[in-house]
ChimeraX commands (.cxc) that place a marker at each C-alpha (Angstrom):
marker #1 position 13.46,-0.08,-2.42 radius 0.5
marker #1 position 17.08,-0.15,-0.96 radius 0.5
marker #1 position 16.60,2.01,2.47 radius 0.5
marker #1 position 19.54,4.26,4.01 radius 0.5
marker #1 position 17.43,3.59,7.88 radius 0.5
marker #1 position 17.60,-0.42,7.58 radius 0.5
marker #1 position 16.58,-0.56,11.15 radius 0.5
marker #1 position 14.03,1.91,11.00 radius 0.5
marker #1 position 12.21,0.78,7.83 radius 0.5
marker #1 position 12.38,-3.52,9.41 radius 0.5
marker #1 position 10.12,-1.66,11.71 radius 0.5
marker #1 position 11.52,0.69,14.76 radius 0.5
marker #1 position 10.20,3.62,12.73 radius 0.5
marker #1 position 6.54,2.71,13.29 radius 0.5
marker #1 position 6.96,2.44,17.50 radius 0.5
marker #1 position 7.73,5.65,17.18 radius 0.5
marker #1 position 5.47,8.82,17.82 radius 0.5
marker #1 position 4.30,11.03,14.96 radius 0.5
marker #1 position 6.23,14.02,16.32 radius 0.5
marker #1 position 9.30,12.55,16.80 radius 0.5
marker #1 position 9.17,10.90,13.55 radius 0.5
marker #1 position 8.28,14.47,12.11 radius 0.5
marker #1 position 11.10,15.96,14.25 radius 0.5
marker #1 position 13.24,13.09,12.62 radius 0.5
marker #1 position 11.63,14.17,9.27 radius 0.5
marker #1 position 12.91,17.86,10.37 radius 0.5
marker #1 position 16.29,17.42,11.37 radius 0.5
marker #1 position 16.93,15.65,7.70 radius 0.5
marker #1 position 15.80,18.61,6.09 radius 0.5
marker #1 position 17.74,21.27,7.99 radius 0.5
marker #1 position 20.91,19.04,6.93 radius 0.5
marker #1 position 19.76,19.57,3.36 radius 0.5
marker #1 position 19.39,22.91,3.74 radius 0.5
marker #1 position 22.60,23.61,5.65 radius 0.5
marker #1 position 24.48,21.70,2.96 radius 0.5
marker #1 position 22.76,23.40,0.15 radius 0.5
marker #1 position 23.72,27.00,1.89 radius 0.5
marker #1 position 27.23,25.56,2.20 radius 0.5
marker #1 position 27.35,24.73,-1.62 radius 0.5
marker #1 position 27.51,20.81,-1.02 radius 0.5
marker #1 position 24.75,19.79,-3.05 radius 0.5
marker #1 position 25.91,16.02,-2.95 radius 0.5
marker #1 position 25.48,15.72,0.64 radius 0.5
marker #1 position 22.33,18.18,0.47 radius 0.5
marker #1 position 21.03,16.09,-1.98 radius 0.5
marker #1 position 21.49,12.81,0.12 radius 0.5
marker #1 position 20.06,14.20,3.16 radius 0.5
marker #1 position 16.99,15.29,0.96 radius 0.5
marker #1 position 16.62,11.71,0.06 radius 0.5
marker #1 position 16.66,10.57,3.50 radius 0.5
marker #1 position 13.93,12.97,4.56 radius 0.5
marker #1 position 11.99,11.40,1.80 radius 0.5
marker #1 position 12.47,7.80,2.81 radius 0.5
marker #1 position 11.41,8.66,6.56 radius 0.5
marker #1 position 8.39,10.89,5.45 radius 0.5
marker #1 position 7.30,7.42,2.71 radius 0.5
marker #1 position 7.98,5.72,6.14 radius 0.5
marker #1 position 5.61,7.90,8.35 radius 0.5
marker #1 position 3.16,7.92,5.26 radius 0.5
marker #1 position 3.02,4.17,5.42 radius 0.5
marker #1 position 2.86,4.22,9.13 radius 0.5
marker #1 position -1.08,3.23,10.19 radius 0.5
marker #1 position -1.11,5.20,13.16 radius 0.5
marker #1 position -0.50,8.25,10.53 radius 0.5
marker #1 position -3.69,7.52,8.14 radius 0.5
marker #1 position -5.88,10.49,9.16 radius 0.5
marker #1 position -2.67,12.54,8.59 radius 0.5
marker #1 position -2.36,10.96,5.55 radius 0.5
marker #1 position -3.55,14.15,3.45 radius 0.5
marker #1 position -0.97,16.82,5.16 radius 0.5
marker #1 position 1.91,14.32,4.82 radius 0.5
marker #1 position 1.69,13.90,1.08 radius 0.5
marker #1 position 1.31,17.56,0.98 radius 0.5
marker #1 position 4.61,17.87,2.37 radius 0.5
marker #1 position 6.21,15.33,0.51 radius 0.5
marker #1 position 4.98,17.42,-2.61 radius 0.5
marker #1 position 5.91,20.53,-1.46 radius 0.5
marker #1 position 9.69,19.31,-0.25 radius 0.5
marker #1 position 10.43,17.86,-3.58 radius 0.5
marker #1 position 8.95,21.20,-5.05 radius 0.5
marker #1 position 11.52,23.01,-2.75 radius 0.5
marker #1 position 14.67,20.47,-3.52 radius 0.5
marker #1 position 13.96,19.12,-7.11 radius 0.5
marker #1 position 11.96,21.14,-8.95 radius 0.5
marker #1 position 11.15,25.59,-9.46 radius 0.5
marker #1 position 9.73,25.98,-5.85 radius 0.5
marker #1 position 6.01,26.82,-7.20 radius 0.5
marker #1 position 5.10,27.08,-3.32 radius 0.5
marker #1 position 7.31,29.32,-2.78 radius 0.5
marker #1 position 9.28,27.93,0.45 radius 0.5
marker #1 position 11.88,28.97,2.12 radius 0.5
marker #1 position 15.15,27.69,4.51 radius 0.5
marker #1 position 12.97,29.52,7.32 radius 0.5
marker #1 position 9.33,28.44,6.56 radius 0.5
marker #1 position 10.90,24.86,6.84 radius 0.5
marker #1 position 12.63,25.28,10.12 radius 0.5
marker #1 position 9.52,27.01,11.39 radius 0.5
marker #1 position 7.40,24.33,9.93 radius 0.5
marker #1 position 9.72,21.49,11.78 radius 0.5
marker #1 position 10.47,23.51,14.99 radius 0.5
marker #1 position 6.97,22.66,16.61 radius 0.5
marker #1 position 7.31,18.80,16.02 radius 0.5
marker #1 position 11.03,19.05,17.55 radius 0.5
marker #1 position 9.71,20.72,20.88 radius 0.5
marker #1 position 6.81,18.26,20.89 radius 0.5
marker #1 position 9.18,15.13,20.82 radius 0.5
marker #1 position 11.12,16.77,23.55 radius 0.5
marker #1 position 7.77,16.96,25.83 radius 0.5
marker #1 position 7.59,13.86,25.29 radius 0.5
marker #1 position 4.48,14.02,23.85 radius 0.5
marker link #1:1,2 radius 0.2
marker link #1:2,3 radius 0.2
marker link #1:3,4 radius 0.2
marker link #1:4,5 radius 0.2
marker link #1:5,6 radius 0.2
marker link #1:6,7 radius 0.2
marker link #1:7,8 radius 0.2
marker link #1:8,9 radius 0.2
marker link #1:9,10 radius 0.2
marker link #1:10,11 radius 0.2
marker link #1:11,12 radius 0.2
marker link #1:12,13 radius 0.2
marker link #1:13,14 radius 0.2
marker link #1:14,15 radius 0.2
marker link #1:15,16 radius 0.2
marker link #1:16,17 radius 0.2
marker link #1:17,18 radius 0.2
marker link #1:18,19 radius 0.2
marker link #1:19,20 radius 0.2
marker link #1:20,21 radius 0.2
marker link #1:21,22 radius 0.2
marker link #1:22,23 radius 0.2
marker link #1:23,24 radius 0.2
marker link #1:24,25 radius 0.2
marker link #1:25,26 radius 0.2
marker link #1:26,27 radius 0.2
marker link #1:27,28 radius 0.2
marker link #1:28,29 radius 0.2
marker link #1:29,30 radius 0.2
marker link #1:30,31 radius 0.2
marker link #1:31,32 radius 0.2
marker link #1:32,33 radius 0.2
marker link #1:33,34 radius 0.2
marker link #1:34,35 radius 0.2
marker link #1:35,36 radius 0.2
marker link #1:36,37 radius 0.2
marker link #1:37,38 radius 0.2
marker link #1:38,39 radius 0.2
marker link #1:39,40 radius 0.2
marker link #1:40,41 radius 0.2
marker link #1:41,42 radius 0.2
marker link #1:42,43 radius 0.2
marker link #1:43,44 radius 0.2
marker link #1:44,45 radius 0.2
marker link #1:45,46 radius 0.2
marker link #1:46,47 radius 0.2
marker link #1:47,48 radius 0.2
marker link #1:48,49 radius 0.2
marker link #1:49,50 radius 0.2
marker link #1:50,51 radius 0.2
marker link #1:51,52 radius 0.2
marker link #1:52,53 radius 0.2
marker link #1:53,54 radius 0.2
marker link #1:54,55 radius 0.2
marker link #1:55,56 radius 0.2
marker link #1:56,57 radius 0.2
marker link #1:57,58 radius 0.2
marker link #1:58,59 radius 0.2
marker link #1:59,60 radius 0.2
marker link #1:60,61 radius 0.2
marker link #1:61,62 radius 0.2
marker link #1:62,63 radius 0.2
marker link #1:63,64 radius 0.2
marker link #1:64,65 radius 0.2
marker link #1:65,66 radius 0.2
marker link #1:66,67 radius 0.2
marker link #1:67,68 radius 0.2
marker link #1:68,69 radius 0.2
marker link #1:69,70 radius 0.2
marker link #1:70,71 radius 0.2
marker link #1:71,72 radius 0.2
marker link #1:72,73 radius 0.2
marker link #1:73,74 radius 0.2
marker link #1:74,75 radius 0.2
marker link #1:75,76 radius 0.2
marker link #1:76,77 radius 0.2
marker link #1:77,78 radius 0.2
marker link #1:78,79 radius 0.2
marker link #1:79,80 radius 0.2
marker link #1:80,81 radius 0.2
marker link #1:81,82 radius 0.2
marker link #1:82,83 radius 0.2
marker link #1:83,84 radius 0.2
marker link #1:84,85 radius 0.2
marker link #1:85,86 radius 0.2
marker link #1:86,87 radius 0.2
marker link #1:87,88 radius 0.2
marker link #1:88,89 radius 0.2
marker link #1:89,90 radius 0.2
marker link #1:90,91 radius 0.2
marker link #1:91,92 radius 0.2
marker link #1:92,93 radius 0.2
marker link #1:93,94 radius 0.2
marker link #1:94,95 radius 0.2
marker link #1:95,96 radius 0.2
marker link #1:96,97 radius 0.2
marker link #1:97,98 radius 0.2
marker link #1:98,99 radius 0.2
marker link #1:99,100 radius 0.2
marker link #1:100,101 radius 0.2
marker link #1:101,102 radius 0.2
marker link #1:102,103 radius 0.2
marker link #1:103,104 radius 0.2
marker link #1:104,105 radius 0.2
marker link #1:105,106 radius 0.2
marker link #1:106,107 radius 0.2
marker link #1:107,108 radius 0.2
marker link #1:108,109 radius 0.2
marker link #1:109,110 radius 0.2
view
């Protein structure tokens, strides 16, 4: 696999905490989402793939295994949303609701 995040996938990615790699997740998906409403669906379409390569990241991540169920859950559901009819019915704001928590988590810190 040829990754976009060299530096993350030789490793950085995996020192860092679930919600800031979730908040990392997050602000990859509002760029697909603000490219998509802009009617750039190249760019919206390569930021959708980078979301995927850093949630396959966190998925691989050991710390992450007991998340391991909600994480490929989302990785369903986001392809469902980008790729395919949207049978879960998301939304632009369920996803920035969704994200929102793990961005003011990273910022505590936590």
């Amino acid at each position: 696999m040829s990754f976009q995040h060299k530096d993350l996938a030789k490793g950085k990615w995996f020192k860092l905490s679930f919600p800031v790699q979730m908040a990392n997740i997050g602000s990859e998906v509002n760029r697909a989402i603000s490219w998509k409403n802009k009617n750039n669906l190249k760019y919206s379409q390569k930021a959708f793939e980078r979301s995927l390569e850093l949630l396959s990241l966190t998925i691989s991540d050991q710390k992450n295994k007991r998340r391991l169920r909600e994480l490929t859950r989302l990785y369903e559901v986001l392809v469902d949303y980008f790729a395919f009819n949207n049978e879960y019915k998301s939304t632009n704001q369920s996803w920035q609701n969704y994200f929102l928590a793990f961005n003011y988590m990273a910022r505590l810190k936590y």
